[in-house]
KOLTOR-289864 format. One line per field, with one value per residue (C-alpha): residue in one letter; y, z, x. Coordinates in steps of 0.25 Angstrom, whole numbers. Layout:
// residues N
code = [A;...]
v = [Y;...]
w = [Z;...]
u = [X;...]
// end
This chain:
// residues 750
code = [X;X;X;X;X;X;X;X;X;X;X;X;X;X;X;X;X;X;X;X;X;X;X;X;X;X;X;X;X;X;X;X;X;X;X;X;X;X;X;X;X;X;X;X;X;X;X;X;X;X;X;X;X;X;X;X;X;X;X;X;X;X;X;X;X;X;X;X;X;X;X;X;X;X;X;X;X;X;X;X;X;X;X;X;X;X;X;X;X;X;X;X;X;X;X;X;X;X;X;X;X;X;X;X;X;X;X;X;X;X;X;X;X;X;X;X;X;X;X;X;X;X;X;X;X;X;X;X;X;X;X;X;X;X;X;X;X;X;X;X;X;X;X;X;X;X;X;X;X;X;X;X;X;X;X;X;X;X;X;X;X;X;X;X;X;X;X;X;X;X;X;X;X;X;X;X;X;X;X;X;X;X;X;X;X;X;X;X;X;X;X;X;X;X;X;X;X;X;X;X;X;X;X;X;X;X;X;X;X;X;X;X;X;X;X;X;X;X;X;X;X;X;X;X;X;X;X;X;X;X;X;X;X;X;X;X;X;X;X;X;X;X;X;X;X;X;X;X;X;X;X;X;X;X;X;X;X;X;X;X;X;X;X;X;X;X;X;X;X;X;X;X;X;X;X;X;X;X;X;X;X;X;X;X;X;X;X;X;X;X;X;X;X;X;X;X;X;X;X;X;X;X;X;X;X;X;X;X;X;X;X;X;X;X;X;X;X;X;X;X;X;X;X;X;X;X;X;X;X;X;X;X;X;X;X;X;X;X;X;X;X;X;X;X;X;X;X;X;X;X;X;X;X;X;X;X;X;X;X;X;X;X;X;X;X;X;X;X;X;X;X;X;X;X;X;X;X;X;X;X;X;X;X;X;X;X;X;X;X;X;X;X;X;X;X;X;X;X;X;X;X;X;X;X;X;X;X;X;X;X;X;X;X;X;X;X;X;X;X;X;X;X;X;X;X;X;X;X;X;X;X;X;X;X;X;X;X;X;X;X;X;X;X;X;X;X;X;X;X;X;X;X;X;X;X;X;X;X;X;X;X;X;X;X;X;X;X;X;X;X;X;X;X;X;X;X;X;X;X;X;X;X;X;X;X;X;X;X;X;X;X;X;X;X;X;X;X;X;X;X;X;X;X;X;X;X;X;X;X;X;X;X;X;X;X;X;X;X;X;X;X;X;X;X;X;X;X;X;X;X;X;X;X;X;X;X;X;X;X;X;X;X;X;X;X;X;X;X;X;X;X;X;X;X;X;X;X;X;X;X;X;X;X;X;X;X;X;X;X;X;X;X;X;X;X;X;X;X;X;X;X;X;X;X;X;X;X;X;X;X;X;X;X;X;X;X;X;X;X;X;X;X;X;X;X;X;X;X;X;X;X;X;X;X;X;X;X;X;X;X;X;X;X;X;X;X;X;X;X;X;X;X;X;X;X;X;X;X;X;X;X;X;X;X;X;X;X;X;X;X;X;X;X;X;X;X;X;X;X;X;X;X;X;X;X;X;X;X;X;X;X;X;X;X;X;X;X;X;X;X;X;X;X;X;X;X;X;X;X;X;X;X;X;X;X;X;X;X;X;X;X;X;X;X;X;X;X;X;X;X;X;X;X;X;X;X;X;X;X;X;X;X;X;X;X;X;X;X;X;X;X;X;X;X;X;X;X;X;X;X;X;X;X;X;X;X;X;X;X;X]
v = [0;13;22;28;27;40;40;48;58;55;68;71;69;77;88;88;86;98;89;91;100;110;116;131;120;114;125;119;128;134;138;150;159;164;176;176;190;194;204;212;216;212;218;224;221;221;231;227;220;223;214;220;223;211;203;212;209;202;187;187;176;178;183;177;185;182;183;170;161;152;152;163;156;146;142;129;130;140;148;162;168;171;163;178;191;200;210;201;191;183;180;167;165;169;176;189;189;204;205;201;199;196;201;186;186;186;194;187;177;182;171;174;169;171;176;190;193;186;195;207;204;203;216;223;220;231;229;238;237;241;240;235;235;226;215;211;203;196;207;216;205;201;218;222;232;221;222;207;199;190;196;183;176;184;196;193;192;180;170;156;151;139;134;126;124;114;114;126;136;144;133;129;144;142;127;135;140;147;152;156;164;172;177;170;175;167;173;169;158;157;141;146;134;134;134;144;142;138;129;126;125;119;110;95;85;81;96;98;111;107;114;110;116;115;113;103;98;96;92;103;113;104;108;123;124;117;126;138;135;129;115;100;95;85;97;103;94;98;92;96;93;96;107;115;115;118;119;124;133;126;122;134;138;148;145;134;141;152;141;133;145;147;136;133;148;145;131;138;149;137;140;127;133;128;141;141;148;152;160;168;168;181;176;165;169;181;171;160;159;158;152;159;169;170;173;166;169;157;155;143;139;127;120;122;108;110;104;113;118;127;136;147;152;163;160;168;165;175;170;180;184;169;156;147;137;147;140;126;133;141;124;120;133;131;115;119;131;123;113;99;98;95;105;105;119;127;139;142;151;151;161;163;177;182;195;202;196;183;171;160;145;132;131;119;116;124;132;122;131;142;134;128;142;145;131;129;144;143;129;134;146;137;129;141;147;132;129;115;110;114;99;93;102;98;83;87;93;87;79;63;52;54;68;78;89;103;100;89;77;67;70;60;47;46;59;61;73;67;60;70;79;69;65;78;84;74;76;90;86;93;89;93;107;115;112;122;130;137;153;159;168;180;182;173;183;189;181;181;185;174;181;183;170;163;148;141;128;128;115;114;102;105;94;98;90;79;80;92;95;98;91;91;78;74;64;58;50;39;32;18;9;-5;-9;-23;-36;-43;-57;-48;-49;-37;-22;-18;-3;8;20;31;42;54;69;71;84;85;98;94;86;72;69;60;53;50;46;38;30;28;22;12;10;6;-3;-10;-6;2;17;16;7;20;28;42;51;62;76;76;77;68;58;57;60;71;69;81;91;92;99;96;85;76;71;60;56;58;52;41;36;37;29;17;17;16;6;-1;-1;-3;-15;-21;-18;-26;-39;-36;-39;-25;-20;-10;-9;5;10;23;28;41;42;49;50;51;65;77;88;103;110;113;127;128;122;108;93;90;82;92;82;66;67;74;76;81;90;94;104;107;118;124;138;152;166;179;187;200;197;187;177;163;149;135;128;115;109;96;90;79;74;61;57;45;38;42;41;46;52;60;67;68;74;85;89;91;99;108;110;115;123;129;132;139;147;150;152;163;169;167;182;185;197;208;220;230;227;213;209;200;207;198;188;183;174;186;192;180;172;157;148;146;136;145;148;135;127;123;108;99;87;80;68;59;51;41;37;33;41;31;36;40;30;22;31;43;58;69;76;87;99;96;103;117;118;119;125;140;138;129;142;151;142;141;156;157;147;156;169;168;176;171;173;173;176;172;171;173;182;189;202;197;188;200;209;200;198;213;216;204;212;201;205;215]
w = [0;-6;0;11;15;19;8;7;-3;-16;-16;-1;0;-13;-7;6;2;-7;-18;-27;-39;-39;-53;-46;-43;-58;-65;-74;-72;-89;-85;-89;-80;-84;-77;-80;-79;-74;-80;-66;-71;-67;-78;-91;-104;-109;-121;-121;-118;-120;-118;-125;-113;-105;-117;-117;-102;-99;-97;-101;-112;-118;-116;-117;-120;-125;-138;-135;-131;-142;-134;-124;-113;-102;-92;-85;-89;-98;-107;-102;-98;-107;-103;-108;-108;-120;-128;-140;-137;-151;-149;-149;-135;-129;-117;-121;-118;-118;-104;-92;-80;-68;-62;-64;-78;-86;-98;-101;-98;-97;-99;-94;-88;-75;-65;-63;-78;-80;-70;-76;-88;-83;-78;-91;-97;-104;-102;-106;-101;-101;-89;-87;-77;-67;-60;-46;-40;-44;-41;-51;-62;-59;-61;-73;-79;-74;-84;-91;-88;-98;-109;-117;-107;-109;-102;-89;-78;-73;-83;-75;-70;-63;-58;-51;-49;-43;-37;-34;-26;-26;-19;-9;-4;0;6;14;28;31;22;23;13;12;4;3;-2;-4;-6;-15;-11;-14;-17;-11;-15;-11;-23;-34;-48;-55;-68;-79;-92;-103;-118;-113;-121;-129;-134;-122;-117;-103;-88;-76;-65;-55;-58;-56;-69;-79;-89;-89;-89;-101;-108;-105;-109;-121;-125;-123;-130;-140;-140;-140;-125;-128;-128;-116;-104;-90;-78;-61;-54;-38;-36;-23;-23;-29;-24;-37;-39;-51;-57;-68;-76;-72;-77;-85;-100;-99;-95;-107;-115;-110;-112;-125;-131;-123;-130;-145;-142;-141;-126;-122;-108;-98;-91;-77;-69;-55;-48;-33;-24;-29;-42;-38;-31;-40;-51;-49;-47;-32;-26;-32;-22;-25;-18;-16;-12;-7;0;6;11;20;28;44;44;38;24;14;1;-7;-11;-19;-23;-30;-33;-38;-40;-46;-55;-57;-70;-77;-76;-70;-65;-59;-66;-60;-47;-48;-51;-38;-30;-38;-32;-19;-13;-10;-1;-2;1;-2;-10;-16;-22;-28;-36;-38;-47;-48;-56;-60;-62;-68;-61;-64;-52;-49;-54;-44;-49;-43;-26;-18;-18;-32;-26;-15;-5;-9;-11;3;10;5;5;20;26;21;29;41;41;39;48;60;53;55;68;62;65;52;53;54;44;34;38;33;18;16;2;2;-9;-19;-15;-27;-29;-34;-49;-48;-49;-36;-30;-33;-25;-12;-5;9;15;25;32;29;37;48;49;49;60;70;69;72;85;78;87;99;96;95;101;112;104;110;110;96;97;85;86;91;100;105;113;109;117;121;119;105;102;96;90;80;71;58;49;32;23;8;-4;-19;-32;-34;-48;-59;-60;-70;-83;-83;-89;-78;-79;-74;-81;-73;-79;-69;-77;-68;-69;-64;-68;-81;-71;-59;-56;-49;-53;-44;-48;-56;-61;-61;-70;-66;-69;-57;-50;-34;-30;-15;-13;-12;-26;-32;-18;-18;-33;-29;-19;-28;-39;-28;-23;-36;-41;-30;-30;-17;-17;-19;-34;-39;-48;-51;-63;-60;-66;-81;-92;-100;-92;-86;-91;-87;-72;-70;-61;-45;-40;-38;-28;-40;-42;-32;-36;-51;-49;-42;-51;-63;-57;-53;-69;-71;-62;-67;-80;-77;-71;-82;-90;-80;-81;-93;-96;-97;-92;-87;-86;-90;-87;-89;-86;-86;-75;-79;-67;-69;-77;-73;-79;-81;-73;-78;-83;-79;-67;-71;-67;-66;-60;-58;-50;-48;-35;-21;-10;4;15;31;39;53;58;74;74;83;79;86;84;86;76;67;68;67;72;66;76;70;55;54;38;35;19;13;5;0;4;7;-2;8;21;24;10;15;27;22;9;22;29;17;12;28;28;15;17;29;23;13;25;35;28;14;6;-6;-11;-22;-25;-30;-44;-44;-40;-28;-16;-7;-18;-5;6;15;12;6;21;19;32;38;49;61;53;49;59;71;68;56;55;43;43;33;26;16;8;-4;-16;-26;-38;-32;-33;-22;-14;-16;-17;-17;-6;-6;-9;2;15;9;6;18;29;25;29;40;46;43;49;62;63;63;72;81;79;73;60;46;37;21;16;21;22;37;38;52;46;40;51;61;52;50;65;68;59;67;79;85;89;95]
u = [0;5;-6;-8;5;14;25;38;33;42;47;48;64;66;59;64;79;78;80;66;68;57;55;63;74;76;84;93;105;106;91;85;77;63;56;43;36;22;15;13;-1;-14;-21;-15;-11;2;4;20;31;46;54;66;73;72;76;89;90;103;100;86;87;71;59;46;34;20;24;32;19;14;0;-1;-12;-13;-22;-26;-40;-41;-31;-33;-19;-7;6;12;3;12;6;12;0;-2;-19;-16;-24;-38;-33;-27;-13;-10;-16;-10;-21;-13;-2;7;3;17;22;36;47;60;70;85;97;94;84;90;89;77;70;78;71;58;60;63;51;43;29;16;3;-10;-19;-30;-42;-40;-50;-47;-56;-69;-79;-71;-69;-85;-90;-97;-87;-75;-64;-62;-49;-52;-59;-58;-66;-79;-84;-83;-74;-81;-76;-80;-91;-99;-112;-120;-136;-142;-156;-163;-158;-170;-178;-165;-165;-180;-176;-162;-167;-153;-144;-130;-121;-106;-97;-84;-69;-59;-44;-32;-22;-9;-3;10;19;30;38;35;33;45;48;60;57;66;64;66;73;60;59;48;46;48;43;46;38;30;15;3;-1;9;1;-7;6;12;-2;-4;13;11;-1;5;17;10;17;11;11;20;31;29;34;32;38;35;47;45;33;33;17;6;-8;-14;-5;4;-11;-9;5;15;29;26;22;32;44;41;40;52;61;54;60;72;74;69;82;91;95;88;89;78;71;67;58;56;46;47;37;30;30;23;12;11;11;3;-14;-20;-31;-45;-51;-66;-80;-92;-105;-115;-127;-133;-145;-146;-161;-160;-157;-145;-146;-139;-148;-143;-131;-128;-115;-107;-92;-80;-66;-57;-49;-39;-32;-34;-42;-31;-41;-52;-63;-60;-57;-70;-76;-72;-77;-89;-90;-85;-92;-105;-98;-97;-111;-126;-134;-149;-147;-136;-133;-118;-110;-93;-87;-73;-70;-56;-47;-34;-28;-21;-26;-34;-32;-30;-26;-29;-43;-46;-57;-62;-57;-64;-77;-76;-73;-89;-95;-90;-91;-105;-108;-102;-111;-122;-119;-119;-133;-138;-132;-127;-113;-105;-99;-114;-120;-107;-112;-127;-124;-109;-110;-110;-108;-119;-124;-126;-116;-120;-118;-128;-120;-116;-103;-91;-92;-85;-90;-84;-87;-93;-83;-74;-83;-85;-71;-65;-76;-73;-58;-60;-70;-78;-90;-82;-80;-67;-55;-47;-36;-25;-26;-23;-11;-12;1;13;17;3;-7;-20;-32;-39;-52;-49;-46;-59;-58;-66;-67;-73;-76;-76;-76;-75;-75;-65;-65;-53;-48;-53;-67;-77;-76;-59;-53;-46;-35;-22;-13;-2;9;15;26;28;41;47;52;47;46;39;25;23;30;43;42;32;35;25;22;12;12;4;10;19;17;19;6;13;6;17;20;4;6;18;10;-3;7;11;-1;-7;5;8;22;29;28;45;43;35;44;37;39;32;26;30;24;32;32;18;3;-7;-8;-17;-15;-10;-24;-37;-34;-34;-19;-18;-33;-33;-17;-22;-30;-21;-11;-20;-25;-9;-4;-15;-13;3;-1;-8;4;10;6;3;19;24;36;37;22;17;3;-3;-17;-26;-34;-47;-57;-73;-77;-82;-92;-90;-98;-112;-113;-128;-126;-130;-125;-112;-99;-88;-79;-75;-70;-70;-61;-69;-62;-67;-58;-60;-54;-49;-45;-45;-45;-38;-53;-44;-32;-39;-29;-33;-25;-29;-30;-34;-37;-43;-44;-50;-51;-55;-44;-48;-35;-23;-11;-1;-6;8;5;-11;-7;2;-9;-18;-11;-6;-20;-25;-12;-14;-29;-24;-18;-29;-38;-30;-18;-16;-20;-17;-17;-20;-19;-26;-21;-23;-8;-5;0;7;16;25;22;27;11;5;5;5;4;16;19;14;-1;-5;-17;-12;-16;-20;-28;-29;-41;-41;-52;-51;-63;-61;-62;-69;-64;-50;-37;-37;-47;-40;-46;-39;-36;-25;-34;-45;-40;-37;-53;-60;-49;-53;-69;-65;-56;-68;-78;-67;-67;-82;-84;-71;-78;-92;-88;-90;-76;-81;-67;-51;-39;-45;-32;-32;-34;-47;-52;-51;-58;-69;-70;-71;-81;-89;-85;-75;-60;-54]
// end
């Protein structure tokens, strides 16, 4: 047995020996240095570029500007942003390339011998512009007289849209006897990895235009290079050595068009020099989308008895200057914001709406978290009108197998939100109250009063989609060669090919001991190949909560096949398979029957905490998680994907503000003003509980699980500091600037 054991992580001695090459660490020592250049401008259009005087700059060996992009657009789901904005643009492309629309889009590559001169290059630039109006947040991108961002998308801001009907909600407000309602905000995230983009960029021996970097779906970067470039797929190769995170964040391209570009022209002057690429930290967060912030609006109606009947909604994401994945993120908000619950009547809109400010796209959770802060602020507060325990009043309307979702179609088999909810309240003693905590010092030198210190627990569950949504052709592809004697009966070894991204999940140890699992053969007898596409197929992407699940299921298809090939005679024994799991359907644009999802991972948090009413400070006294992770692959991995999702959604909760200013740009690039948790801020204790029931469509039981605890934590903290305070918190990071406010206009606090 292969599972369910805690494995050395394949890559842990590498990684703490210092001896894993990140894509910042492989600079081949005749490389080029490439500075890429942001255009600095949230909204203008660029009239010219002179690049005369950086050209002549010593050490700048190129320059590459719009003019040099056979296809000048990108995009994960939609092609609506140039790789280059140049007033040179060619009209080979809907999105107008003239027109930069965020502060990070970039005007040029400056190609040179070293970082100094490349950076003196970028400098000498001569750029024109003409400005243009700016639109900074929804309500200005949603007014009547609203300037268009994106003019080729229509004439409207609002470019995005979903709905859902079912019942009628005309009749359910008549059945509700009390109704609740808010208005809820959600901020900005920031995936703070901790190594920031970098790649290296070269022409392999095969004459592939070749990237390595570090990203989550090399497939899909192969593609977008290849497009842009206009090259077959088969000349582009892209290769992840060791990533320093993710979250999301690597989802959508940075370095990896320009690099190419770059080597490629490096390789048509006959330098054959491979280019290379790092960015700071401000570059990074500057240059890369955030976590969507939004607004949503919802009423819900619910009998005395406590039987939920009907919900409206109202829900925005601002998508900033492009697409990214807004419109399968806004899909998951859309699912999410009612709760994993029961519900005869429903209207809900979802709309994605484009600004001239920093673009929101794929975080951990892809819009969960944003859903669950309304579905679950909006249970607690019926719960209080009701006078029904929150935990038994989620026991009344939480979904189970063969309920009816609010697309009209039964959710996938295996639903366990109950147990979840049930396992995770009696860890917490839920029954029994809230614990004693220690007093809550606001500074480490000052001692609270006692008589400010009020305490509180709050309770969420959430449920998110395992593997894409909505009518995308999922698939993964594994590749397992048995090797062994021609006499043997049984393999001695297996070698194992998967593009399946490491971004620090523990993905390829998991993979590692699946591949085991499903051949019979020791975790040491696997020999992995990993993240290439010239060695592996499409494995899909690292997000979603899919990998191992979607993985999973691609490697028993291969060790089966490989088998067969087995004792059919061969030797080595190949197999190769393509896992594709049951469809899914677009949603309805009516509102009408559909299946949006095959599978379903389901969350409870409980959380202990105390607030300083007079500073706003809050402690975290206490987190317990429970998931249902069907079965556990490696429970040191689990552990450690638990506790970095809490920590992570703590941060999202209480500290973590990003912010603009008034012309769009970000304010605080640095962690010195962007405040991630450190040691000292994160709850004080972590419980993980752990279910396993089995998923029946996942390998070996499996569901995905990684994404789960970030979802719930923020309206678990809001419902604690209600429960501390009796004060409603429709919008975070609870920050102790905003909590106090809140308080003193509620008239608590000194």
């Amino acid at each position: 047995m292969s599972l369910g054991r805690p494995e050395l992580r394949v890559d842990a001695v590498a990684k703490v020996t210092g001896a894993a090459r990140y894509p910042g660490d492989r600079v081949p020592p005749d490389a080029l240095v490439a500075r890429v250049v942001f255009s600095d401008q949230p909204h203008a259009r660029l009239r010219s570029l002179d690049t005369s005087a950086a050209e002549a700059t010593d050490g700048v060996v190129f320059v590459l500007t719009s003019a040099d992009v056979p296809v000048n657009e990108y995009g994960l789901t939609m092609f609506d942003q140039p790789v280059l904005v140049g007033p040179d643009h060619t009209g080979n492309t809907a999105v107008d390339a003239a027109v930069s629309r965020w502060e990070a889009d970039a005007i040029a590559v400056v190609v040179a011998e070293s970082e100094a001169a490349a950076t003196a290059g970028a400098s000498a630039l001569v750029a024109e512009w003409e400005q243009l109006p700016l639109v900074l947040d929804i309500d200005a991108a949603l007014a009547d007289d609203a300037p268009l961002v994106h003019p080729e998308m229509g004439d409207s801001n609002a470019y995005y849209s979903y709905v859902i009907r079912k019942g009628d909600v005309v009749a359910g407000w008549d059945e509700a006897d009390v109704i609740v309602e808010g208005t809820y905000e959600f901020p900005y995230q920031e995936h703070a990895y901790l190594q920031p983009e970098a790649a290296v960029a070269y022409v392999d021996d095969e004459g592939r235009v070749t990237v390595e970097i570090g990203g989550q779906w090399t497939h899909e970067d192969q593609e977008q290079i290849a497009h842009a470039l206009a090259l077959d797929v088969e000349e582009v190769r892209v290769i992840y050595p060791a990533i320093g995170g993710a979250f999301g964040g690597r989802e959508d391209m940075t370095l990896q068009i320009v690099l190419a570009l770059a080597a490629q022209r490096s390789w048509q002057l006959g330098l054959e020099r491979p280019v290379v690429s790092v960015w700071s930290r401000e570059e990074s967060i500057v240059g890369h989308h955030k976590r969507h912030r939004g607004r949503v609006h919802t009423r819900w109606g619910a009998t005395t008895d406590g039987r939920l009947v009907v919900v409206e909604a109202d829900g925005y994401l601002d998508a900033g200057s492009y697409n990214y994945t807004t419109n399968k993120v806004l899909g998951n908000l859309h699912m999410c914001v009612a709760g994993p619950y029961r519900w005869d009547h429903a209207r809900i809109d979802s709309t994605g709406v484009y600004t001239t400010t920093v673009p929101g796209g794929a975080f951990r959770g892809f819009g969960a978290p944003q859903g669950a802060f309304v579905a679950e602020s909006q249970m607690n507060k019926l719960a209080e009108a009701l006078d029904i325990d929150p935990v038994e009043l989620r026991r009344m309307n939480g979904i189970v197998d063969g309920d009816e979702g609010l697309t009209g179609t039964e959710y996938p088999p295996g639903v366990s939100l109950q147990p979840v909810i049930e396992a995770c309240a009696e860890a917490a003693g839920w029954a029994d109250g809230p614990p004693d905590v220690a007093a809550v010092p606001s500074f480490a030198t000052l001692p609270s009063r006692t008589d400010s210190v009020y305490t509180g627990r709050g309770f969420a569950c959430a449920m998110k989609n395992v593997g894409f949504s909505f009518g995308f052709p999922e698939r993964s592809n594994a590749r397992i060669v048995l090797h062994g004697d021609a006499e043997s009966d049984e393999p001695t070894s297996a070698e194992l090919f998967l593009a399946g991204a490491e971004v620090g999940q523990g993905a390829h140890t998991a993979f590692t001991q699946m591949a085991a699992e499903a051949t019979g053969l020791p975790v040491s007898a696997i020999t992995p190949t990993w993240s290439d596409t010239a060695t592996s197929g499409d494995s899909g992407s690292a997000s979603a909560s899919r990998l191992s699940w979607m993985t999973g299921n691609a490697i028993l298809g291969a060790a089966e096949e490989a088998d067969k090939a087995w004792r059919n005679g061969d030797r080595p024994a190949v197999g190769a398979f393509r896992f594709t799991p049951p469809p899914t359907d677009p949603l309805d644009p009516e509102g009408g029957p559909a299946t949006p999802n095959f599978a379903y991972g389901y969350v409870a948090q409980a959380v202990t905490l105390s607030v300083d009413v007079d500073t706003g400070h809050i402690v975290v006294h206490d987190v317990v998680n429970c998931s249902d992770v069907g079965r556990v692959i490696n429970p040191a991995l689990l552990d450690g994907q638990v506790h970095g999702a809490v920590v992570q959604a703590h941060g999202y909760a209480l500290s973590e503000r990003l912010v603009l200013d008034d012309t769009g740009r970000i304010a605080n690039p640095r962690f010195s003003g962007y405040l991630i948790p450190g040691i000292g801020d994160v709850p004080e204790r972590i419980r993980s509980v752990v279910l396993e029931i089995p998923d029946p469509r996942g390998p070996f039981g499996v569901r995905g699980m990684a994404e789960m605890p970030m979802i719930p934590y923020a309206p678990a903290v809001a419902a604690a500091l209600h429960d501390a305070t009796g004060v409603w918190f429709e919008r975070f990071p609870l920050t102790p600037p905003i909590v106090r406010a809140t308080l003193r206009e509620a008239g608590l606090g000194r």
